[in-house]
N, C-alpha and C positions, 0 to 999 in steps of 0.2 A: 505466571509465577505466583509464589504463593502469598502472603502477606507478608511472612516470614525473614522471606526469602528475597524479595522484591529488591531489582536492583533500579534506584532512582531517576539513575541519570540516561536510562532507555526510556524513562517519562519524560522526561524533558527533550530527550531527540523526536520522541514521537511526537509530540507537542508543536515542536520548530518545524517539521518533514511538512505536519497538515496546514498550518502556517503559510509554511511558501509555496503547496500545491493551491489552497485558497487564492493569494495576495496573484499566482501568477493564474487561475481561472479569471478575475475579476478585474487584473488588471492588465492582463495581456490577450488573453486565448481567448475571452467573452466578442470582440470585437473587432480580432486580427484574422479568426477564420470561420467560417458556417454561420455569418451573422446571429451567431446565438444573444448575442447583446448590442442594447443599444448604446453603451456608456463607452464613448471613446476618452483611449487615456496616453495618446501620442508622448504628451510630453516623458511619462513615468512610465509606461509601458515597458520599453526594452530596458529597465533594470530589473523587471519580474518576469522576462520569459525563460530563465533556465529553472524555476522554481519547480517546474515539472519532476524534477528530477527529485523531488522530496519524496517521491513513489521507490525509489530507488532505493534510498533510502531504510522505508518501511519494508524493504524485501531484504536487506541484511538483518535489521532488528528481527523480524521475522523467524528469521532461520535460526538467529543466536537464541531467541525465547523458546522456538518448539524444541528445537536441541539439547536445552536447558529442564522444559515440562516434562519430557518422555522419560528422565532416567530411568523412572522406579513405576512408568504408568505402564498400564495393560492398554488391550486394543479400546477395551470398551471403555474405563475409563480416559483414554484419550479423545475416539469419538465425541464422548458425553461432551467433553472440557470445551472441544471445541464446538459443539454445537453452538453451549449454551455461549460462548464469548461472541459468536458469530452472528445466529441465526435471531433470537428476540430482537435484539437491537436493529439490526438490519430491518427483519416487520417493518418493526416500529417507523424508523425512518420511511421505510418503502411506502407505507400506507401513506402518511404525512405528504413526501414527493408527488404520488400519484393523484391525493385531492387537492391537493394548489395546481398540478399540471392539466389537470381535468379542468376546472372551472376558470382559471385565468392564463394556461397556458398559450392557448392560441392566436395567430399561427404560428407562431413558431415551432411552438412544444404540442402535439396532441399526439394524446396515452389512449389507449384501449383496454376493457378488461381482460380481454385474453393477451394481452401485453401485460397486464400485472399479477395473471398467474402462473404465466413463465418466469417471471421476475421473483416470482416465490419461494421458487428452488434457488436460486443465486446460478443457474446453469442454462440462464434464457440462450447466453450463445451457442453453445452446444445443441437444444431447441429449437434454433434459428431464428430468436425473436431481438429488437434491438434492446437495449437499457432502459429504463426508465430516468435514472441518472447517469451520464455518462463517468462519472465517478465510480461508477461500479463493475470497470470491467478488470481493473486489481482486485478483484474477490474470486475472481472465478481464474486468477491467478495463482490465489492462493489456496481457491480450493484444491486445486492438481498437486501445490505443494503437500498439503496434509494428505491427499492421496498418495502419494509416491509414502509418505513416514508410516500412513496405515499399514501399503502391503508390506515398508521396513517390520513391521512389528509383528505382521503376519507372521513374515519368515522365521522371524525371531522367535515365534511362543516353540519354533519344530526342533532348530539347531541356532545355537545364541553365535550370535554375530557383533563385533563393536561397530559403531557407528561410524566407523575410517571407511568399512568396507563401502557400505552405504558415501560417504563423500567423495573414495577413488573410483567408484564406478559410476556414479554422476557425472565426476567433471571430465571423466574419460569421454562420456557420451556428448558431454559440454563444449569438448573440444573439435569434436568431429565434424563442425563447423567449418573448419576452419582449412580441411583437407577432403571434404567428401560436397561434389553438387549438388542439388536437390534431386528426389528421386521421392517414389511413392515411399517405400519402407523408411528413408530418411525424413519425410516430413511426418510421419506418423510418429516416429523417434519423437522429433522435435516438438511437433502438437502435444503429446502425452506427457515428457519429460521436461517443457516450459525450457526449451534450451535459449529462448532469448533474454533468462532470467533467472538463468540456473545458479550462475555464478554468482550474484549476490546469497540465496539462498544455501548455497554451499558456503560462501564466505561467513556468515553470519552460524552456522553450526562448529565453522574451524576458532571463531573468536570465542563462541561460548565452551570450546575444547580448552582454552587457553585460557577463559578463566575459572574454570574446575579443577583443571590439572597440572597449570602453568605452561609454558610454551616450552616448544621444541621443535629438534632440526626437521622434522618433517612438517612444520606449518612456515619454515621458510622456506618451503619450494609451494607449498599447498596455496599461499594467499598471496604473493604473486603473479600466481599462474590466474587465481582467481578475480585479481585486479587488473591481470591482461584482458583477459574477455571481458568484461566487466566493462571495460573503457572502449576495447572494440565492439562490444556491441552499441551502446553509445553512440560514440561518433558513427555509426553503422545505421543509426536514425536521424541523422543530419537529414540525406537525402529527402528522407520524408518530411520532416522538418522546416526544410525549406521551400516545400513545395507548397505544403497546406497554409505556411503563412506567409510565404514569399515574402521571407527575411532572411538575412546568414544567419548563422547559427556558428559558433565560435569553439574548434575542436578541442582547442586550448582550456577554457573556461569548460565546458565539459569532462574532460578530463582532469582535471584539479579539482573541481567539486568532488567527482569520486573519489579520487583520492586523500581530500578532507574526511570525506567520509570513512574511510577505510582507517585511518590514521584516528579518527576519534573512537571508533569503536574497536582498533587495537590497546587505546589507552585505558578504555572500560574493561578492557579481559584484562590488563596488567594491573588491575587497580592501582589506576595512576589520576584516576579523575572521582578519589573518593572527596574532595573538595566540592564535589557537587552529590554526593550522594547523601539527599535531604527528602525525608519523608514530604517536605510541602512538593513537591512535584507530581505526587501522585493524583490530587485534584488536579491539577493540569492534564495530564497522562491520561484519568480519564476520561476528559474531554475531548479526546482526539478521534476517536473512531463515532459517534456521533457527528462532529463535526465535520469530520471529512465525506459522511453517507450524505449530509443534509445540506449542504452548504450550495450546491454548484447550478443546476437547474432551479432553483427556489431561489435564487439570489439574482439568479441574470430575470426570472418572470416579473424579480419585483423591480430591478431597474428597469425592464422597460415598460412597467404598468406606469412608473414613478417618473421618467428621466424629464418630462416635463414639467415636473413644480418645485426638483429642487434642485441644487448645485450639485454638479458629480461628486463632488469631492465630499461634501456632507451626506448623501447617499451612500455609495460605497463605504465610508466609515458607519453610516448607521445599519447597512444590511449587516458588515463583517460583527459588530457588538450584539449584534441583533443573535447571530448565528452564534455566538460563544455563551450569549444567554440561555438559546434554546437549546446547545449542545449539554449547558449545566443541568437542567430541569431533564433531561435527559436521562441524563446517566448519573445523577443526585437524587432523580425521585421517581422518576417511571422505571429504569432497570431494575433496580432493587421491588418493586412491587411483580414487576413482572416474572423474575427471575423467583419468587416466594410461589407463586401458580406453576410452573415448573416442577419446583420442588414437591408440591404438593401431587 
């Protein structure tokens, strides 16, 4: 969005989303599965493991911003937009990850150079290579998403289409879930068209519908329907959930988070939450996509180089300050330098 244009209070969502995917890497997932850390946090732990869902989150905002970017953009300047929002920063981080993983990684963590030039493209798993951060495998999430709006826009330069057609024949294929087993041409559906994530990504295009145009009878059957899957797939991740950290996981409490969420980001299309819509957000805001690339491997290396000489508790609070400082140097003084070589 543009400077302009900028709507605040999707700063501040995005702000809270990386927030509780942090608070629940560091203080739940570090320790509960893959021994990725040594910082046990028994007592505080299970009030940060549904924080995950703050990814959930970032794929409704998601869909509401690029639904919102596209009005009046062409393919190329879409491309470009999202290059440049994506790709420098990403480096940036990536290089960073890969030389703390390299020299104090180990064992736990050990990187390869040809593991960081798979990691280059943002499409190591398609590659067949693992992460370097395991935070990064919602990028290749969302790369599929701006793929599917490219070839929208393909379509679009030959015979102009509104963006309804584009969200009923999404969620049509969304739904298919739901009535059809797995099958070779159904899982290639689903790989391609992100159908375990669709529905947020469509919901988040029907909210930024609604605040362009205002609401109507067809976004109460449209988000809904998109709130149904949405929670079904969801609780549709229990099972795994509970395997990998052999904990319950609460369908209830899962289901209500989403629905907070759906509920706030229906309030932001009805401009009902201009009481938060305050330029200071936007320094917040940008601290988010930094923060969430660098935060999660580079944080557990340094507790367990550290969990020796100091209190968990003063750890953990000094990596998490540690990482909102280096998210600001970030995207306060290296993006903007980098993003000027770009240009150039």
């Amino acid at each position: 969005m543009s400077q302009t244009k900028r709507i605040y209070q999707i700063d501040l969502f995005r702000f809270i989303a990386a927030s509780a995917v942090l608070l629940y890497h560091y203080l739940y997932r570090g320790y509960k599965a893959g021994n990725m850390s040594l910082l046990r946090f028994d007592e505080i732990g299970e009030y940060f493991k549904y924080g995950y869902l703050g990814v959930d989150l970032f794929f409704i905002i998601s869909g509401f911003v690029i639904a919102f970017s596209i009005k009046h953009r062409s393919l190329p300047k879409f491309c470009y937009s999202r290059f440049k929002r994506l790709y420098p920063m990403y480096w940036t981080c990536l290089v960073i990850t890969f030389v703390v993983t390299y020299f104090f990684g180990a064992p736990r963590y050990l990187v390869s150079f040809e593991q960081l030039l798979a990691n280059l493209t943002m499409m190591q798993e398609f590659l067949g290579h693992g992460n370097i951060d395991g935070a990064y495998w919602s990028l290749y999430v969302e790369l599929k998403f701006y793929l599917i709006i490219a070839v929208f826009l393909i379509i679009n330069r030959f015979k102009q289409f509104s963006l309804d057609y584009l969200i009923y024949f999404w969620l049509l294929l969304s739904s298919l879930r739901l009535f059809v087993g797995p099958s070779t041409s159904y899982d290639t559906i689903h790989h391609f068209f992100i159908l375990d994530w669709s529905a947020y990504f469509i919901a988040g295009m029907v909210f930024c519908q609604i605040f362009i145009h205002g609401p109507a009878l067809k976004h109460l059957i449209l988000l809904p329907w998109c709130l149904y899957l949405s929670i079904d797939g969801a609780i549709g991740r229990i099972h795994w959930l509970a395997r990998t950290f052999h904990s319950d996981f609460s369908p209830y409490i899962i289901g209500g988070t989403i629905v907070v969420f759906y509920i706030l980001m229906l309030l932001v299309s009805c401009k009902k939450l201009q009481c938060l819509n305050s330029p200071k957000f936007i320094k917040i805001g940008m601290l988010t996509y930094p923060l969430y690339l660098i935060h999660q491997h580079i944080g557990f290396i340094v507790f367990n180089q550290l969990h020796g000489y100091l209190n968990k508790y003063v750890l953990v609070s000094a990596v998490t300050l540690s990482m909102l400082a280096v998210a600001y140097i970030l995207s306060e003084w290296v993006e903007p330098r980098v993003m000027r070589l770009f240009k150039r």
